[in-house]
C-alpha positions in Angstrom: 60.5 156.2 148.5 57.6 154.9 150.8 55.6 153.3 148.9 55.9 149.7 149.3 54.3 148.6 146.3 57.4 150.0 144.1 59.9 147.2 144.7 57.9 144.2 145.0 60.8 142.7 142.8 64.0 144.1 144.7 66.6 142.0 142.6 70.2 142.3 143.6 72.2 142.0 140.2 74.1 139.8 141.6 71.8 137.4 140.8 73.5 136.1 137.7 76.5 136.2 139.0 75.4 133.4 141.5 73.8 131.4 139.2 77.4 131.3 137.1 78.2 129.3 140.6 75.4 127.2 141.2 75.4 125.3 137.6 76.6 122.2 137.2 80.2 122.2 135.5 80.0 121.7 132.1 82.5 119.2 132.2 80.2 117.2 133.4 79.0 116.5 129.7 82.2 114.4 129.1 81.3 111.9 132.0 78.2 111.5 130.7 78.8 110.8 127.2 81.9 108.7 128.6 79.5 106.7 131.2 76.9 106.2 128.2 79.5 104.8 125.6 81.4 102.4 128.3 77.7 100.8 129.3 76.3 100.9 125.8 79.4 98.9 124.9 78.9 96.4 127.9 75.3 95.9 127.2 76.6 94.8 123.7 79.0 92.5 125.6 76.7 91.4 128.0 74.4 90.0 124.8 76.9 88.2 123.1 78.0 86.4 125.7 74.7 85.6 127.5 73.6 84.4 123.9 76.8 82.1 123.6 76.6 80.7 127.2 73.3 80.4 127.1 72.9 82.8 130.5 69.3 84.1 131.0 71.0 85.8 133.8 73.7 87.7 131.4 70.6 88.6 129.2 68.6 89.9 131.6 71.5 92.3 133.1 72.5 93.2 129.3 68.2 94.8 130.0 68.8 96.3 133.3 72.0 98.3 132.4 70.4 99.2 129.1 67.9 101.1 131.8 71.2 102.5 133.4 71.7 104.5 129.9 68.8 105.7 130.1 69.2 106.7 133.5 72.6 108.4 132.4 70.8 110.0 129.3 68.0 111.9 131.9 69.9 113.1 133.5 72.5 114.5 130.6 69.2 115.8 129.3 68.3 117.3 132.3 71.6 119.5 133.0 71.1 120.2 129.4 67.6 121.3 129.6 68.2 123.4 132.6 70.5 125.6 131.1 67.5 126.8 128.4 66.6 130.6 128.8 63.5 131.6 130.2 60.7 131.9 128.0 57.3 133.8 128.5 55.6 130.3 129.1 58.3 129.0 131.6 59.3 131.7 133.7 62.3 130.3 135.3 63.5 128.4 132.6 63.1 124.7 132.7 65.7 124.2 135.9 63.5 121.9 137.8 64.0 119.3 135.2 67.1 118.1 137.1 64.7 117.5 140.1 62.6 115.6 138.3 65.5 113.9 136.6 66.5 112.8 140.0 63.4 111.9 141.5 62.7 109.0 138.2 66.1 107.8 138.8 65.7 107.0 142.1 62.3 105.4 141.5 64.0 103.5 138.8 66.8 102.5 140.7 64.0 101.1 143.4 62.1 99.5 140.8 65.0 97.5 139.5 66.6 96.5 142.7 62.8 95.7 143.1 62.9 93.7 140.1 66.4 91.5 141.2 65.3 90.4 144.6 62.1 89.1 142.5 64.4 87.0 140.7 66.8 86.2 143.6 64.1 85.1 145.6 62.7 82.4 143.0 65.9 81.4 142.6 66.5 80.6 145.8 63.9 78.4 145.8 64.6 76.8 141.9 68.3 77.0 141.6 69.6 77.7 137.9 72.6 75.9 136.6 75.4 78.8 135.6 78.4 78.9 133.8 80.5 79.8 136.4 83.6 81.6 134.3 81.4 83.3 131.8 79.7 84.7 134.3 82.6 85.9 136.6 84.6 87.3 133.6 81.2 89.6 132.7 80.4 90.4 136.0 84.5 91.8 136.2 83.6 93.9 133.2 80.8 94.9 134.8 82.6 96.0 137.8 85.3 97.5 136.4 83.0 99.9 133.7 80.5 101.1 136.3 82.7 102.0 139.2 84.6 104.0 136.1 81.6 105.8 135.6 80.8 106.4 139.5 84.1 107.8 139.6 83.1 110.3 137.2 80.2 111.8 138.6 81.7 111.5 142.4 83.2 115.2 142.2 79.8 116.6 141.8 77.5 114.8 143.8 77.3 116.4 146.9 76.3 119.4 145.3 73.9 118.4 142.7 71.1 116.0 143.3 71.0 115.0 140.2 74.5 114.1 139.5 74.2 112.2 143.2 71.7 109.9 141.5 73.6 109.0 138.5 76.4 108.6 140.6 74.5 106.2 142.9 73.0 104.7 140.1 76.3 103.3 138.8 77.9 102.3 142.6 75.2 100.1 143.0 75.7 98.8 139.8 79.3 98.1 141.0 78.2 96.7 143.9 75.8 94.0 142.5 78.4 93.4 139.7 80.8 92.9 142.4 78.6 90.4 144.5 77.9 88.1 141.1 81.9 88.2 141.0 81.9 86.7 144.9 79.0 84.1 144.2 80.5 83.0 140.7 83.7 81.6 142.6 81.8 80.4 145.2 79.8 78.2 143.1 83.0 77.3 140.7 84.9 76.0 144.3 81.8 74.9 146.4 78.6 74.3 143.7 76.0 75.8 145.8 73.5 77.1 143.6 72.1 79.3 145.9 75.3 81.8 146.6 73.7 83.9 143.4 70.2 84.8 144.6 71.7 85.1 148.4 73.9 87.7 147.4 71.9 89.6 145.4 69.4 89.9 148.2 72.5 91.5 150.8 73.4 94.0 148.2 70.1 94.9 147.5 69.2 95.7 150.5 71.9 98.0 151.2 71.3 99.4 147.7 67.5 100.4 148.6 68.7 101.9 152.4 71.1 103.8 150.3 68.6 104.7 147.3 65.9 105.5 149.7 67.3 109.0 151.2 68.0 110.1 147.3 64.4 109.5 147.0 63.3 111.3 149.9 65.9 114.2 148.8 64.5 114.6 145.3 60.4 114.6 146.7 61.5 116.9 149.1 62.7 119.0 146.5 60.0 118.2 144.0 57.5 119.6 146.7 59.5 123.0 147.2 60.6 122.0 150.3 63.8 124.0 151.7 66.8 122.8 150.3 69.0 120.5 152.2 71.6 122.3 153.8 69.4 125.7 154.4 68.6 126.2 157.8 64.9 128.3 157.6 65.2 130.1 160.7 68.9 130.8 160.2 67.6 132.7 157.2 65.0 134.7 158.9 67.1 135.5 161.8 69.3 136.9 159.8 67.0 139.2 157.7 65.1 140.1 161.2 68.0 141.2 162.3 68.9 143.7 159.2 69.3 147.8 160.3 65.8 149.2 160.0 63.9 145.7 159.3 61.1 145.8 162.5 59.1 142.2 160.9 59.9 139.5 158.4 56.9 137.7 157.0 56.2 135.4 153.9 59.5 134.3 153.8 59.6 130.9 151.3 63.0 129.0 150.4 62.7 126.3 147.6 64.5 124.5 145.1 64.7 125.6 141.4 66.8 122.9 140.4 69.6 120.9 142.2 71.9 122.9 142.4 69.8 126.7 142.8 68.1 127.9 145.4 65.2 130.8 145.6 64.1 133.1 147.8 60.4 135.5 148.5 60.1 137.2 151.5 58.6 140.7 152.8 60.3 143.1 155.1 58.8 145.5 157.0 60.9 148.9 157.2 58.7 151.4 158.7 61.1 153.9 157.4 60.4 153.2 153.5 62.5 151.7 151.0 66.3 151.8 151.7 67.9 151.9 148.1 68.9 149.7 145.9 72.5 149.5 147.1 70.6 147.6 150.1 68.7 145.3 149.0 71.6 144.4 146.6 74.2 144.1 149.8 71.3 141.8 151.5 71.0 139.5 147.9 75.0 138.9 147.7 74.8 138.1 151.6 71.8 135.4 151.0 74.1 134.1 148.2 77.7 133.9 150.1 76.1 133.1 153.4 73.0 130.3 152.5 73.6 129.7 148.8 70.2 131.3 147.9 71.0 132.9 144.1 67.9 133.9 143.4 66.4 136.7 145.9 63.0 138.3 145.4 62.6 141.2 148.5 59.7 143.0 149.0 59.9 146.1 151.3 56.7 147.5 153.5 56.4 150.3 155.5 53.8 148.5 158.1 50.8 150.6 157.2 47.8 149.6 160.2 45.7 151.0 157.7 47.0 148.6 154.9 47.9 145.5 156.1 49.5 142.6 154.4 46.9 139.6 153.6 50.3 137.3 153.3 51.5 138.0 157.0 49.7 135.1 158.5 52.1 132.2 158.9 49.4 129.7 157.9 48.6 131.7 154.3 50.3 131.2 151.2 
């Protein structure tokens, strides 16, 4: 076969095969609906207790973490969501919901860390009166229930975006919960005022530096760049150098969701199509080699008198 127009979609059927790989596990759905019922119960805490110390500060945390289950239920939803089969409307199903899953909990996380050196800063300025042991005891809680729940998504998130955000979500929760537990005893032994709002500001600092690569990572992602971890001309070296491949042009690499990777590119093979058997072998390569499960190959034969418009670099 010689005609270049007959495989313009040149799927290996290995394709599903790669996606059983790339999907987040579904155990994941345990540490979620673990995560949510440990902070929904520590929101409930964190009301009580602010109301019966009288702690604006316990009140307005009990609001902040009730924005960490909703962080927590995104992202469930996502995972959930991207698992839906294609439909006519949404050919690829709705996987890049996990990206943008990612990407608003990263924006939230900024926002809120945003919103606490707000407060730290004027409270450096007008110290608030705190009592010290309600404070520290909550705090603990605090500690103790989100690095729990950091623990549970630490498995998976070097290999889902999304499950990296919740997990970063709740270690900086940790964190700041851990830095109230520092000041608290500081101002029981030493009564400087200040301690609070000074330690809030160190930790979030280090929070944003940490946030601010998750939300580079998820834009990135969001604007079809190359996943991380795939090395562009890796890829096209490797297809360049395929038996009976003389050009590779239009070659794109992007992100379907977090965890899947696509791939469109054109091969020109002046001696025709070279079977299915192939074009499969070059699809289960892609996968094992780069992680790209989802492989769309187009073969050309190089015809001067019919030229690709999409061989340009610059066109799209």
């Amino acid at each position: 076969m010689t005609d270049h127009h007959a495989n313009d979609h040149s799927h290996s059927h290995e394709h599903s095969h790669a996606h059983h790989h790339d999907h987040a596990p579904a155990s994941f759905g345990r540490a979620f609906a673990v995560g949510i019922s440990l902070n929904i119960a520590f929101v409930l805490a964190e009301v009580i207790y602010g109301l019966k110390a009288q702690s604006l500060a316990l009140l307005s945390d009990a609001g902040h973490n009730l924005g960490d289950v909703l962080s927590l239920l995104l992202s469930w939803g996502a995972i959930a969501l991207s698992q839906r089969r294609p439909s006519s409307r949404f050919t690829y199903g709705l996987r890049g919901s996990t990206i943008l899953a990612a990407l608003f909990n990263a924006a939230l996380l900024l926002a809120v860390m945003g919103g606490i050196a707000w407060e730290a800063m004027h409270r450096i300025v007008n110290p608030v009166a705190v009592e010290g042991g309600v404070v520290i005891g909550v705090a603990a809680l605090g500690v103790a229930i989100n690095t729990a729940t950091a623990l549970l998504f630490m498995a998976g998130r070097k290999r889902d975006l999304n499950i990296r955000a919740a997990f970063q979500h709740m270690a900086a929760d940790a964190a700041i919960s851990f830095g109230v537990v520092l000041a608290g005893v500081g101002i029981v032994y030493s009564g400087w005022l200040w301690l609070d709002p000074a330690v809030s500001l160190v930790l979030v600092g280090a929070v944003i530096l940490g946030t601010w690569g998750l939300l580079r990572d998820a834009a990135n992602l969001a604007l079809h760049a190359v996943p991380a971890g795939v090395e562009p001309a890796e890829v096209r070296t490797y297809l360049a150098g395929l038996p009976g491949v003389s050009q590779v042009h239009d070659l794109h690499i992007w992100g379907m969701s977090t965890t899947e990777s696509a791939l469109t590119v054109h091969l020109v093979m002046p001696a025709g199509y070279p079977g299915d058997a192939y074009i499969c072998e070059i699809a289960r390569s892609l996968h094992n080699r780069f992680h790209i499960g989802h492989p769309t190959i187009q073969v050309e034969t190089g015809d001067p008198n019919h030229p690709c418009v999409l061989e340009p670099d610059h066109v799209v």
